[in-house]
C-alpha positions as CSV (number, residue, x, y, z in Angstrom):
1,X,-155.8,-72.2,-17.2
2,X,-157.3,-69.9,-14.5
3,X,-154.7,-67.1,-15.0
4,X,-155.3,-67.8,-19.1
5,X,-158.8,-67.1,-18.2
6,X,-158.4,-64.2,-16.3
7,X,-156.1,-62.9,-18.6
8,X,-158.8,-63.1,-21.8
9,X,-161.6,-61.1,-19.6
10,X,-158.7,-59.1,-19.1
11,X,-158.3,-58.3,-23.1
12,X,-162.3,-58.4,-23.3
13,X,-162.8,-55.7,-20.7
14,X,-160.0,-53.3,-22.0
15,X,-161.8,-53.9,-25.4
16,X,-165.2,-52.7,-24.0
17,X,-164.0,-49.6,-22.3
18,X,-161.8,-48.6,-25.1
19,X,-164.9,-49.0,-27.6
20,X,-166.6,-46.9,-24.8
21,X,-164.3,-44.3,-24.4
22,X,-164.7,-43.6,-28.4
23,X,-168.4,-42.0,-27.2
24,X,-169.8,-38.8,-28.3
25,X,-166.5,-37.2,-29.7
26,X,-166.0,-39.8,-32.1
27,X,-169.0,-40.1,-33.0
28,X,-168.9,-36.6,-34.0
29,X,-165.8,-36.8,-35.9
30,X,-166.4,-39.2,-38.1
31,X,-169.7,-37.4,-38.7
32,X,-168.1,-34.6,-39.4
33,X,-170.6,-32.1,-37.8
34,X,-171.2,-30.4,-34.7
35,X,-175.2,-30.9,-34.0
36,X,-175.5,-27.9,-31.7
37,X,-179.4,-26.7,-29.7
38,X,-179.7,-22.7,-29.6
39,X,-182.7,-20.5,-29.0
40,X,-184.5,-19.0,-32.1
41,X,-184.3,-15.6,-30.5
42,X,-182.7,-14.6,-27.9
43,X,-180.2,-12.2,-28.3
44,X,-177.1,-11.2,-27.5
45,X,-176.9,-14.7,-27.0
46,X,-179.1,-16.1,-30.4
47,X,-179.8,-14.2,-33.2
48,X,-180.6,-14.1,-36.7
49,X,-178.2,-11.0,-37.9
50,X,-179.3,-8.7,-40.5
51,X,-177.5,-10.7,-43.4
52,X,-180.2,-13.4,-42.4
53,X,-177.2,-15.7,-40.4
54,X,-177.4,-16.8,-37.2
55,X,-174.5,-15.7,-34.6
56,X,-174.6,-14.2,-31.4
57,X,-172.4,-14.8,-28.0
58,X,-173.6,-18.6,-27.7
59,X,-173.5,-18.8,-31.2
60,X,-169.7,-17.9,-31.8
61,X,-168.7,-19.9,-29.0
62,X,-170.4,-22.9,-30.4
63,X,-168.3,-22.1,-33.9
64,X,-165.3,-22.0,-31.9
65,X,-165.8,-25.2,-30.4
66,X,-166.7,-26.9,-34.2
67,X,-163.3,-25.2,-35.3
68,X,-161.3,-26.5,-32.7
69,X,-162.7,-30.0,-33.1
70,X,-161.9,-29.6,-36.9
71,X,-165.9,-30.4,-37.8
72,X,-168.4,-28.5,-39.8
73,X,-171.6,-27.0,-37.2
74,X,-175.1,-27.2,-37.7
75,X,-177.5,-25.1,-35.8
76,X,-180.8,-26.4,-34.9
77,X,-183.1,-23.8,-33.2
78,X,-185.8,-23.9,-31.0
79,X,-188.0,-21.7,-28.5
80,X,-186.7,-21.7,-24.6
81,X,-188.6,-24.7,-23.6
82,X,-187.4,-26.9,-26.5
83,X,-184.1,-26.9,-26.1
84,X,-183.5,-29.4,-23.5
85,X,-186.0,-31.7,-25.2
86,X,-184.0,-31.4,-28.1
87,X,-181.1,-32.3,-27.0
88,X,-182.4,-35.3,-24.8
89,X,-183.9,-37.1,-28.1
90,X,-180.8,-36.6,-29.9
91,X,-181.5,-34.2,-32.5
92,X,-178.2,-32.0,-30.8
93,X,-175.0,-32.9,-29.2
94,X,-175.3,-30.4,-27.0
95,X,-177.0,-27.2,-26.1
96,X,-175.5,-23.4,-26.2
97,X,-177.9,-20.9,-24.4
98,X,-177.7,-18.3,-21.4
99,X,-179.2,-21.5,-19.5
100,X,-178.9,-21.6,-15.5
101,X,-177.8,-24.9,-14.5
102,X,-180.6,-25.4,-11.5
103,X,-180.4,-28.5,-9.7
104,X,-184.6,-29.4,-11.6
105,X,-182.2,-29.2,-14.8
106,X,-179.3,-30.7,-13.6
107,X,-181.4,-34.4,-13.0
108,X,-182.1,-34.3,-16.9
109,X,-178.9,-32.7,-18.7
110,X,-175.2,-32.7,-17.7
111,X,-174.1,-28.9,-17.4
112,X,-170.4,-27.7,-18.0
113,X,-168.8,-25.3,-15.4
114,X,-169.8,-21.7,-15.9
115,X,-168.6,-19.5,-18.3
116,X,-170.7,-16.0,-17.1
117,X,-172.4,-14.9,-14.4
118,X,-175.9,-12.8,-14.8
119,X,-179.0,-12.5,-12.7
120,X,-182.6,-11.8,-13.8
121,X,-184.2,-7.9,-13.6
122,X,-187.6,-6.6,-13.9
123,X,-188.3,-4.6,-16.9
124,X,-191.2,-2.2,-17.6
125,X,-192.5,0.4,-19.8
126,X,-190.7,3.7,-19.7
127,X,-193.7,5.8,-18.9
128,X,-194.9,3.0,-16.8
129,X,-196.6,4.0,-13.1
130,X,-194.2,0.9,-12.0
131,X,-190.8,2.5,-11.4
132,X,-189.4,0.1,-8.6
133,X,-189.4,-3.8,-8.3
134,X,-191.0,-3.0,-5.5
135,X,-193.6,-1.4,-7.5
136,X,-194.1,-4.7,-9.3
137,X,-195.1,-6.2,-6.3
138,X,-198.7,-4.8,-5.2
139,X,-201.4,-7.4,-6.1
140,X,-202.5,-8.1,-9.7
141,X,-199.8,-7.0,-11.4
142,X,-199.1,-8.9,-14.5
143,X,-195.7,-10.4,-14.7
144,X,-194.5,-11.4,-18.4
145,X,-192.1,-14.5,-17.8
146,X,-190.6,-17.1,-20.0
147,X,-192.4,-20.7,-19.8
148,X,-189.8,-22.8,-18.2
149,X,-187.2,-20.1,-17.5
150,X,-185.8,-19.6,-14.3
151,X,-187.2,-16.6,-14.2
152,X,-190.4,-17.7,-14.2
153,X,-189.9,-19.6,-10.5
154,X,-188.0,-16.2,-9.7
155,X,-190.8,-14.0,-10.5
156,X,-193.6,-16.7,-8.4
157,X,-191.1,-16.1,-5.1
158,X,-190.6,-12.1,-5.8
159,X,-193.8,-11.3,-6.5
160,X,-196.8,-13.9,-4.7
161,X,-199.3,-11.5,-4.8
162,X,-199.0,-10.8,-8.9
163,X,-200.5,-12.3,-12.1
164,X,-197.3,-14.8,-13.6
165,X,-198.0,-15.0,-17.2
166,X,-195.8,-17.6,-18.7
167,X,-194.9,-17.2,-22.7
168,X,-194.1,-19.8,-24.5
169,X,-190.6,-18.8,-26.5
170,X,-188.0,-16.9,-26.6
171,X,-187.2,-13.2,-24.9
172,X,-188.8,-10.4,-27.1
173,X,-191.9,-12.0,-26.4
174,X,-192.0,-10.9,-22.9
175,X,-191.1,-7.5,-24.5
176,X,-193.8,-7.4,-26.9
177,X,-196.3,-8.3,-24.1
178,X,-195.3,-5.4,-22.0
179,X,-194.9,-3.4,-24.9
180,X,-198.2,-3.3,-26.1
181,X,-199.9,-3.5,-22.5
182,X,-200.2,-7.6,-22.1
183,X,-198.4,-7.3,-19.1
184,X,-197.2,-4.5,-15.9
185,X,-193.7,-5.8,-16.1
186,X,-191.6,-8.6,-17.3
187,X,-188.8,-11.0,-15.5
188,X,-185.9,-12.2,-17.6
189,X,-182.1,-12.3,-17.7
190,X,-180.5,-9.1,-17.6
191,X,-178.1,-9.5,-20.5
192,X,-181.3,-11.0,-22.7
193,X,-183.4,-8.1,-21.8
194,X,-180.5,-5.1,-22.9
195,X,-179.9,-7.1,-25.5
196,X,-183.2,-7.5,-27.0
197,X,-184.6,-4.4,-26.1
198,X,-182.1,-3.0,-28.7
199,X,-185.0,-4.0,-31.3
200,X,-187.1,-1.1,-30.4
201,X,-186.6,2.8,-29.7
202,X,-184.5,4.0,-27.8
203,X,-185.9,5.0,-24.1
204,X,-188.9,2.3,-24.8
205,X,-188.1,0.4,-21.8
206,X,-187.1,0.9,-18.0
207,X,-184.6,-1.4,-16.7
208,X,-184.3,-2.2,-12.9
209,X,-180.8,-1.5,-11.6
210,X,-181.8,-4.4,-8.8
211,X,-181.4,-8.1,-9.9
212,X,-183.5,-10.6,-8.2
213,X,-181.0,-13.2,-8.2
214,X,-177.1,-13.9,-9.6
215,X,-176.8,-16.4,-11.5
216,X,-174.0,-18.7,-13.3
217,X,-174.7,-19.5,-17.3
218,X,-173.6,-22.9,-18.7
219,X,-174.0,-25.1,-21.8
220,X,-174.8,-28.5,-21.4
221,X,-174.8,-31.8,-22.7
222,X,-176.6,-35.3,-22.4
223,X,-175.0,-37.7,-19.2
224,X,-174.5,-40.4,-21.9
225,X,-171.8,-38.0,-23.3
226,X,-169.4,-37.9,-20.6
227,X,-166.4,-37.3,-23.3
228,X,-167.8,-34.9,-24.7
229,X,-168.5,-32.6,-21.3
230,X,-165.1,-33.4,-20.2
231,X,-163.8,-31.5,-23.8
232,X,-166.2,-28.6,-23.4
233,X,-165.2,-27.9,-19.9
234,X,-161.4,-28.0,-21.2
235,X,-162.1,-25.9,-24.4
236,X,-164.1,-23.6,-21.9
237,X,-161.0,-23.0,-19.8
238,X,-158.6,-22.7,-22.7
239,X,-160.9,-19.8,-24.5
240,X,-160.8,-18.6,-20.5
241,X,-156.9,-18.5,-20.4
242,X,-156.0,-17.3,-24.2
243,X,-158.8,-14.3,-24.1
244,X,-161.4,-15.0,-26.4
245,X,-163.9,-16.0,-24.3
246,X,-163.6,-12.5,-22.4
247,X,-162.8,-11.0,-26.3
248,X,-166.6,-12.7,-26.7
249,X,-168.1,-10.7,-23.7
250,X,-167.3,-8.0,-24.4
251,X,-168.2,-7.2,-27.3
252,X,-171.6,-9.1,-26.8
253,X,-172.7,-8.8,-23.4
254,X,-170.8,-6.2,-21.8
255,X,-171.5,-3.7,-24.7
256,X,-173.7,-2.5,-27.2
257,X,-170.7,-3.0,-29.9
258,X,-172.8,-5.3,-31.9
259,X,-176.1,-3.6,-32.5
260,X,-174.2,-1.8,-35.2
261,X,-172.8,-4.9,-36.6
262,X,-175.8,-6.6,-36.7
């Protein structure tokens, strides 16, 4: 009777971890949609391209994972600081952004292994009188930095003795604030600021050659998901292995191929 016992929690406990193991990927196929977080603006990474479609380098990736799953994808966007948020409450399955994965964002969202590395610049006005990060540092200078970015704890640590002002949104904000005299400088990821800078004339902005940090880029997902990180992180190293995710690189981060496209 024991062993019959034992036996039948046996049965019962396969049961529960097989209806467990059906998680977030099933879920999403018999949906039939890929619910996926990206930043409203933010190119290379997010944009809205000049046939009025979103695509960029997060974007394409996130199209690529849909196809490969065999699913339709729907793109929910939001500013910087609402993307985690987003995907926490459910609205997204998971999130596709040039997001850091810090150890503050790490106890909320489960990140996948990197795909990129970057680092965050300083950026000023061409015919700015600051013409060195160093420059950037004297006191009172006003730093434009995204709310919630990591550049925003990187510019605080760089630059004590300057005036942080944190925007709530995405990239070409900080532009437009240094642009039009808001702000000295601004602090943002390097391939984010070439990217977006692409919006205005030519020779409109001065780009430091200097990063202030090097940083990985990941896409994430909720801990509740763990199928689903598991997939991402073995789609990421088959797009790694077959060439597409370098195919995707380069022709959005590591050149200005697209502007014309787009």
């Amino acid at each position: 009777m024991k062993i019959a016992r034992l036996f039948i929690a046996g049965l019962a406990l396969a049961g529960l971890t097989t209806a467990a193991s059906a998680g977030a990927l099933d879920d999403i196929t018999k949906r039939g949609e890929l619910r996926v977080a990206v930043q409203t603006q933010g190119p290379p990474f997010s944009l809205v391209g000049a046939n009025g479609e979103r695509t960029g380098s997060s974007v394409e990736l996130a199209e690529l994972m849909a196809k490969e799953m065999g699913v339709k994808i729907t793109f929910l966007d939001f500013d910087w600081d609402g993307l985690i948020p987003a995907l926490l409450s459910g609205k997204a399955d998971l999130l596709v952004a040039d997001m850091t994965p810090t150890l503050a964002r790490g106890m909320k969202v489960a990140f996948t292994t990197p795909y990129m590395y970057t680092g965050s610049t300083v950026f000023t006005k061409a015919d700015s009188k600051f013409k060195t990060t160093e420059d950037c540092k004297a006191k009172g200078t006003k730093i434009a930095v995204l709310l919630g970015a990591t550049g925003e704890k990187e510019a605080k640590a760089a630059f004590p003795d300057a005036d942080i002002k944190s925007y709530k949104g995405g990239g070409p904000l900080l532009l437009d604030a240094v642009n039009n005299g808001q702000a000295d400088c601004g602090v943002n990821d390097v391939s984010a600021v070439k990217g977006q800078s692409t919006a205005y004339p030519a020779g409109t902005f001065t780009i430091m050659p200097d990063l202030l940090s090097k940083e990985p880029l990941a896409f994430a997902t909720r801990y509740d998901e763990p199928d689903l990180l598991v997939w991402m992180n073995l789609f990421l190293n088959q797009v790694t292995i077959d060439g597409r995710l370098q195919k995707n690189l380069d022709y959005w981060v590591n050149s200005d191929a697209w502007k014309k496209d787009h």
